[in-house]
N, C-alpha and C positions, 0 to 999 in steps of 0.2 A: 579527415579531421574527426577527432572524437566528437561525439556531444554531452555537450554539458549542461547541466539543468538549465541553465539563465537562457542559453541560446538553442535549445533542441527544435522549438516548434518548428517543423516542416521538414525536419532531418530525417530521412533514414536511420533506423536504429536497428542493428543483432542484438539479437537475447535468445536467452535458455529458455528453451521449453519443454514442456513432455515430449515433443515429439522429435526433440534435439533442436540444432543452431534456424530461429526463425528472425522474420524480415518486416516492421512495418514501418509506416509515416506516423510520427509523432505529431499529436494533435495541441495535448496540453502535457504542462509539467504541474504535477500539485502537490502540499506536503500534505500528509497524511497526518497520524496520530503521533507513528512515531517514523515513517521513512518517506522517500517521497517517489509518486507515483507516475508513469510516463502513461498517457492514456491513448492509443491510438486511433489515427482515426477512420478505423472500423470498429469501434468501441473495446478492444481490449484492453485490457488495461497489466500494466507492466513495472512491476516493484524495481527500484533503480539498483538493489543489486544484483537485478537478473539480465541489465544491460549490460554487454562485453563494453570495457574500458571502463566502466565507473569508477568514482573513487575509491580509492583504499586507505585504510575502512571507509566501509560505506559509511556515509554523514547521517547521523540520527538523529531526533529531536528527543531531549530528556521529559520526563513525563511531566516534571511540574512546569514545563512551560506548554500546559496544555490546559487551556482556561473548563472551567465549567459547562460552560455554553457549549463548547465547540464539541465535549465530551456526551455530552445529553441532545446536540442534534447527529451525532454519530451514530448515538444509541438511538434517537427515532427512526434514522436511515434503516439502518438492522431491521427495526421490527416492522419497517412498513417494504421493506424487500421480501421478511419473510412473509407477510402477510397477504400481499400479491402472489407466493407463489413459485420463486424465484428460485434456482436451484444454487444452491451454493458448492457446488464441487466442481461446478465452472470454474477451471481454474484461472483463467485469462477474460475473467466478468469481471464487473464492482462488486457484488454481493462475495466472491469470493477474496478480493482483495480488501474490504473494507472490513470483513471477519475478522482477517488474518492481521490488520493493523488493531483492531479494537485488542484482540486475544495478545498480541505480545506488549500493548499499550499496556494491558492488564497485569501482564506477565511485571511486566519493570516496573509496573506502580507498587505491586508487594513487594516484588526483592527488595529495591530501594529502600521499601520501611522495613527491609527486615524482619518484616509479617511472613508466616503461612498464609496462605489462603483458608478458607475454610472446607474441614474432611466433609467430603456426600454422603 
């Protein structure tokens, strides 16, 4: 049986990884900023299109249905992971996946407006 968001917890899941086809117990399913995340439970955590069978396309959340609040406790998480310490090139952490959701959160909030970003 595949697993699907609503009913994964305690499923076995394959996924991609750097080190090729790997194996854990699904703990939680959560959405994120803009996809949603399989977190396992030995803590890694696992973007749902790096799970074999996901949906096609993978299911996104559009940026404006991402309130304030939830944008500015994303952005506390961030700086109090970096602040601790935390390395973020773990690639199968939270620090590494909550980057990668804020950064393409980011990414679709300009396209969308048809903005640039601003040159550094």
């Amino acid at each position: 049986m595949r697993p699907t968001a609503e009913r994964a917890e305690g499923q076995i899941v394959r996924f991609n990884s750097l080190n090729g086809l790997a194996t854990g117990v699904v703990e939680e399913v959560r959405w994120g900023l803009v996809w949603r995340d399989f977190i396992l439970d030995d803590g890694r955590v696992i973007p749902e299109h790096k799970i074999l069978g996901h949906p096609e396309p993978p299911v996104w959340r559009k940026p404006e249905e991402v309130t304030q609040e939830e944008r500015e406790a994303w952005e506390s998480r961030l700086v109090s992971m970096a602040e601790a310490g935390l390395d973020p090139r773990d690639r199968e952490h939270s620090f590494w996946a909550e980057l990668n959701q804020y950064l393409a959160y980011t990414y679709l909030r300009f396209k969308q407006a048809g903005r640039k970003p601003p040159e550094l």
